[in-house]
C-alpha positions as CSV (number, residue, x, y, z in Angstrom):
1,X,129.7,78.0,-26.6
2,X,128.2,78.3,-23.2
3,X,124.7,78.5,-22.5
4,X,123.4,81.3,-20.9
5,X,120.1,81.3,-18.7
6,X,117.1,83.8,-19.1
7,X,116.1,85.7,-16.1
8,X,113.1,87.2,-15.3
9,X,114.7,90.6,-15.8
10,X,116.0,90.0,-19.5
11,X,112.4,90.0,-21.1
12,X,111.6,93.7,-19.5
13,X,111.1,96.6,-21.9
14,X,113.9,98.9,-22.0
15,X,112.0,101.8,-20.1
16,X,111.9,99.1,-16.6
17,X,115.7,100.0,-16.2
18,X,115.5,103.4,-15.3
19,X,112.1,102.6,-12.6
20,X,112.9,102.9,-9.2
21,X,113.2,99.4,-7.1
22,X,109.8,99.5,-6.2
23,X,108.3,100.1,-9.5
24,X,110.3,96.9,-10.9
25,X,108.9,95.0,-7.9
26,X,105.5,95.9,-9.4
27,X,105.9,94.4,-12.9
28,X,107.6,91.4,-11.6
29,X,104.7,90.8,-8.8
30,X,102.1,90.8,-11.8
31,X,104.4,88.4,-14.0
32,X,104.6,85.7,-11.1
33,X,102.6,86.8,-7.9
34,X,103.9,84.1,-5.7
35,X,108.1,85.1,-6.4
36,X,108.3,86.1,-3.2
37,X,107.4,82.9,-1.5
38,X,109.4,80.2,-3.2
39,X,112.8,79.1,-1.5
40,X,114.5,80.3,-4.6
41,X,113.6,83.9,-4.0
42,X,116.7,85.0,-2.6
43,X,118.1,84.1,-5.8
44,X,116.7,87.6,-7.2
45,X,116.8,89.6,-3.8
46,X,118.8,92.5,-3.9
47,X,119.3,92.2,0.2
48,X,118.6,89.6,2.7
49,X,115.6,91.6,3.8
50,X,113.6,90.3,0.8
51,X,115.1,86.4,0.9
52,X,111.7,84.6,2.0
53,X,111.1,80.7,2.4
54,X,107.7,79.2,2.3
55,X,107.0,77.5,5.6
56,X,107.5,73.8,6.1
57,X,104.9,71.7,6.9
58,X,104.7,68.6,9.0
59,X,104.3,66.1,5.7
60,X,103.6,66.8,2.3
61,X,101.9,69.4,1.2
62,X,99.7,68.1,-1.6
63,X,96.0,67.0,-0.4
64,X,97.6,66.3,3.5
65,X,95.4,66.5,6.6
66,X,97.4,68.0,9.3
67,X,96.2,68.6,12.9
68,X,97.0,72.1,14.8
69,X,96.2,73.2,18.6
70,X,96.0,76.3,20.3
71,X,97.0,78.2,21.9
72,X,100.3,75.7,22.0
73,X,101.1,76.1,25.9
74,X,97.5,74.5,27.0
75,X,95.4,73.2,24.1
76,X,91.6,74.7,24.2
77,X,90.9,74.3,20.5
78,X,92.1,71.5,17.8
79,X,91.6,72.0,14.1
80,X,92.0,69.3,11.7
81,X,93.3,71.0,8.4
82,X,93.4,69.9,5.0
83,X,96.7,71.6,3.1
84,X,97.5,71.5,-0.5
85,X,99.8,73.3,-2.2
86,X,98.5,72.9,-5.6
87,X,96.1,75.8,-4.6
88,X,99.0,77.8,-4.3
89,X,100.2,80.2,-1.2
90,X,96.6,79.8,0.1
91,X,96.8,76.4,0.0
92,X,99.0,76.2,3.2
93,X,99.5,76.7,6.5
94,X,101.5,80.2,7.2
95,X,103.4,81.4,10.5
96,X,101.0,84.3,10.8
97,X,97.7,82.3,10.8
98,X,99.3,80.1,13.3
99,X,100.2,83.1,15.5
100,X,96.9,84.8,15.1
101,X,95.2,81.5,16.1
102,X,97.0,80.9,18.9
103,X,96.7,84.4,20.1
104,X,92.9,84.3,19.9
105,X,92.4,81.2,21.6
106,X,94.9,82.6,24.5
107,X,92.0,85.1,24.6
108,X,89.5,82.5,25.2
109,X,85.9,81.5,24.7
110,X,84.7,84.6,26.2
111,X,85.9,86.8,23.6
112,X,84.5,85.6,20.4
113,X,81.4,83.8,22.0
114,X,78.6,84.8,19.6
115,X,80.3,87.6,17.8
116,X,80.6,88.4,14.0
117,X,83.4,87.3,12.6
118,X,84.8,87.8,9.0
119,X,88.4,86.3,8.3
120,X,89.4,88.4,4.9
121,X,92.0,85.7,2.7
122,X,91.2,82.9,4.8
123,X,93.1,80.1,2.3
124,X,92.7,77.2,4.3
125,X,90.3,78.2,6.8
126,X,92.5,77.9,9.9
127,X,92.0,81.3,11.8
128,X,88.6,81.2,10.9
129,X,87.8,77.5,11.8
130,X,89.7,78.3,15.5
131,X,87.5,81.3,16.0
132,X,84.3,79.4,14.8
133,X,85.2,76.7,17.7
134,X,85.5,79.5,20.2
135,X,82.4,80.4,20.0
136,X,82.1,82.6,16.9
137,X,79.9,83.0,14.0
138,X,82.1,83.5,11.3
139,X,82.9,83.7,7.4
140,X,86.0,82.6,6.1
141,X,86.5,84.1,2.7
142,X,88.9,84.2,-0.2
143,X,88.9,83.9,-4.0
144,X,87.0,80.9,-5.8
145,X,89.6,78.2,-6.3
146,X,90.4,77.6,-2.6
147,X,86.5,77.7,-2.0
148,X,86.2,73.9,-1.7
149,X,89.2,73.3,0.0
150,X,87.5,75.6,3.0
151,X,84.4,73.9,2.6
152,X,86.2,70.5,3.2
153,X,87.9,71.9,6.1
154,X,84.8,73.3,7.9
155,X,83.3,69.8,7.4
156,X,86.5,68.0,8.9
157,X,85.7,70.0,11.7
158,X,81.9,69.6,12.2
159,X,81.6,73.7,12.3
160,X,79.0,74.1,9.4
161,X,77.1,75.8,12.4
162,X,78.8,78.6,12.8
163,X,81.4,78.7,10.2
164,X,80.4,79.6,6.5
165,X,82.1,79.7,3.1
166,X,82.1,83.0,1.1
167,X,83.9,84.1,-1.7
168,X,85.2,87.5,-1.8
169,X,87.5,89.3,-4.0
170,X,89.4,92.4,-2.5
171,X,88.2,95.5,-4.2
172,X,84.4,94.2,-4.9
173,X,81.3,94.4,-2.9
174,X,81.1,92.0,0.0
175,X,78.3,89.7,-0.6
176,X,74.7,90.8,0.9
177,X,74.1,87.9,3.1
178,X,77.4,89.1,5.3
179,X,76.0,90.7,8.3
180,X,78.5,93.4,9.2
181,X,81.3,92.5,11.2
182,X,82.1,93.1,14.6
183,X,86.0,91.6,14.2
184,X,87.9,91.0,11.3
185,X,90.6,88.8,11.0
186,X,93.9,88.8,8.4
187,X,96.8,87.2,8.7
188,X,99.6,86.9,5.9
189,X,97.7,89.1,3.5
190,X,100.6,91.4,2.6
191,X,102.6,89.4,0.2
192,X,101.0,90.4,-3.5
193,X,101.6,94.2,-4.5
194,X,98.9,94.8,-7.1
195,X,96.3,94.2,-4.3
196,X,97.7,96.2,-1.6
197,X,95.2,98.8,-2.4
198,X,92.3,96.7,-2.7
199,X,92.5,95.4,0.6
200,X,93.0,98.8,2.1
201,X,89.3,99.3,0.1
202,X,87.6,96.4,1.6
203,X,88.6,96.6,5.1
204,X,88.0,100.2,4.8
205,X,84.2,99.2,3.4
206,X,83.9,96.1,6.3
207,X,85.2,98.5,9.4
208,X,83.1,101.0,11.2
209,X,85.2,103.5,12.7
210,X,85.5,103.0,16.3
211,X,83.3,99.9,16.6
212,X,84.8,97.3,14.4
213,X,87.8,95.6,16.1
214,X,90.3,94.4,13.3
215,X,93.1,92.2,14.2
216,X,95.9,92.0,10.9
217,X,98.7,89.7,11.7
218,X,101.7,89.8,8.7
219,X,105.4,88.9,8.2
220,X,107.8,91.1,7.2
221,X,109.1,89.7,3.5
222,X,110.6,93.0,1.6
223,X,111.2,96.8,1.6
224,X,107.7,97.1,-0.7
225,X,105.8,96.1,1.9
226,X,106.1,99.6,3.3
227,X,104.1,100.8,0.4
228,X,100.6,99.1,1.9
229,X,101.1,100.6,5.3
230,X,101.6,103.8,3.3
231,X,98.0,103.5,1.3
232,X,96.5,101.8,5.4
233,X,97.6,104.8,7.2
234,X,95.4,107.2,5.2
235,X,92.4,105.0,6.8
236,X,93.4,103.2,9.5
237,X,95.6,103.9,13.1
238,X,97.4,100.7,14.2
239,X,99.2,99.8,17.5
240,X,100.9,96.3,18.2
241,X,99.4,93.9,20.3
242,X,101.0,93.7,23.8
243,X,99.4,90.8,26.2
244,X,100.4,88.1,23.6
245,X,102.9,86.0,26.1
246,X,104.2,84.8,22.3
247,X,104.9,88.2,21.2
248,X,109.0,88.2,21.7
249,X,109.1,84.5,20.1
250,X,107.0,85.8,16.5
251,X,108.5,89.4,16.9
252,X,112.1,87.6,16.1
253,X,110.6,86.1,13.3
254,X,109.9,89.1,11.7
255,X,106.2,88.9,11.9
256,X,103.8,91.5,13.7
257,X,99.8,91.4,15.5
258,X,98.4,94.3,15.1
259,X,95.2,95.8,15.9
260,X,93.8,98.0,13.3
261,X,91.3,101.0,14.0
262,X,89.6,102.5,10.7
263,X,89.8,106.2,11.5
264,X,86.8,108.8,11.7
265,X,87.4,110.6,8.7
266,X,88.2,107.9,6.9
């Protein structure tokens, strides 16, 4: 007899079959969060829209020190960066964080010098260290097991100074020694369903309408991703960045710099 294989689908109650496809994304995400960013994810897509592969890296990917530069065209800033994937998605370096960090060092010393910073998700620290050696003071913040990883990374790069470890959990209060920002930096933070509307809360809570720049850099993975710039429209106006001189090369790659502006009512 042949052997048949168990998909993640066979194990779902009975009432899953007749939810709509966004519903079923929603169980799935909170069975396995990171489905989306495995190279095998295309194996449950229902189009190619939602096929995803997790970037590659220059070497390995477990407890590697890689070195970055921005922007890429004419150096200004290099960050040495400690990857591991054991951490999981945050563990890594992402397109977006690459492209936000090279678009804020095209900007140049003059825009972040002395400014505060909070990078919301920060994983390995990269947009925040780059921001932090322009001139920033800045917190790079994200949930407690990638804590010491960014810790490690600020250290790497001599930034204790001006960069400084937080943790900070969508949906809860930010902590008390976090002065309030005057830019706030995301990138790749639209990937996990269940917390779509918990980041929507704490950028809400971080932004001051019409004084808080906000600068949210994400790739375009699935049709579900609609859903969180559903829930951010009800707070936020957004509009694309347009002096990036990269903005045709990331725009292929299906991933998008925007500039968020909480809105008055909100």
């Amino acid at each position: 007899m042949m052997a048949t294989t168990s998909l993640p689908f066979d194990n779902l109650p009975e009432p899953v079959a007749s939810l709509n496809e966004i519903a079923l994304d929603e169980i799935l995400d909170r069975s396995d969060p990171l489905r989306h960013l495995r190279t095998d994810a295309s194996d449950f897509a229902r189009d190619d829209e939602d096929a995803v592969v997790v970037p590659s890296q220059p070497r390995s990917i477990l407890g590697e020190t890689i070195r970055l530069s921005f922007p890429v065209d004419s150096p200004l800033v290099s960050i040495s960066l400690k990857v591991d994937a054991s951490h999981g998605c945050g563990g890594i370096a992402w397109p977006a964080g690459e492209v936000l960090s090279n678009y804020i060092a095209f900007r140049g010393i003059g825009y972040l010098q002395g400014k505060n910073i909070i990078e919301l998700g920060s994983g390995t620290g990269l947009v925040g260290l780059v921001a932090g050696a322009l001139g920033g003071i800045v917190w790079i913040t994200d949930q407690a097991p990638l804590l010491g990883m960014m810790q490690q990374n600020v250290t790497l790069n001599d930034l204790q100074s001006c960069v400084s470890v937080r943790e900070l959990n969508w949906g809860e209060t930010p902590p008390s020694d976090i002065p309030r920002p005057e830019l706030i930096l995301a990138a790749d933070c639209v990937y996990f369903e269940p917390a779509f509307p918990l980041l929507v809360q704490t950028l809400s809570e971080m932004a001051v309408s019409g004084s808080t720049e906000i600068l949210f850099c994400y790739k375009k993975r699935r049709k579900a991703d609609k859903r969180f710039f559903t829930m951010l429209k009800k707070k936020f106006v957004w509009k694309e960045v347009e002096d990036d001189p990269n903005r045709g090369i990331y725009n292929h790659e299906a991933i998008s710099l925007l500039t968020l502006t909480k809105r008055l009512c909100a």
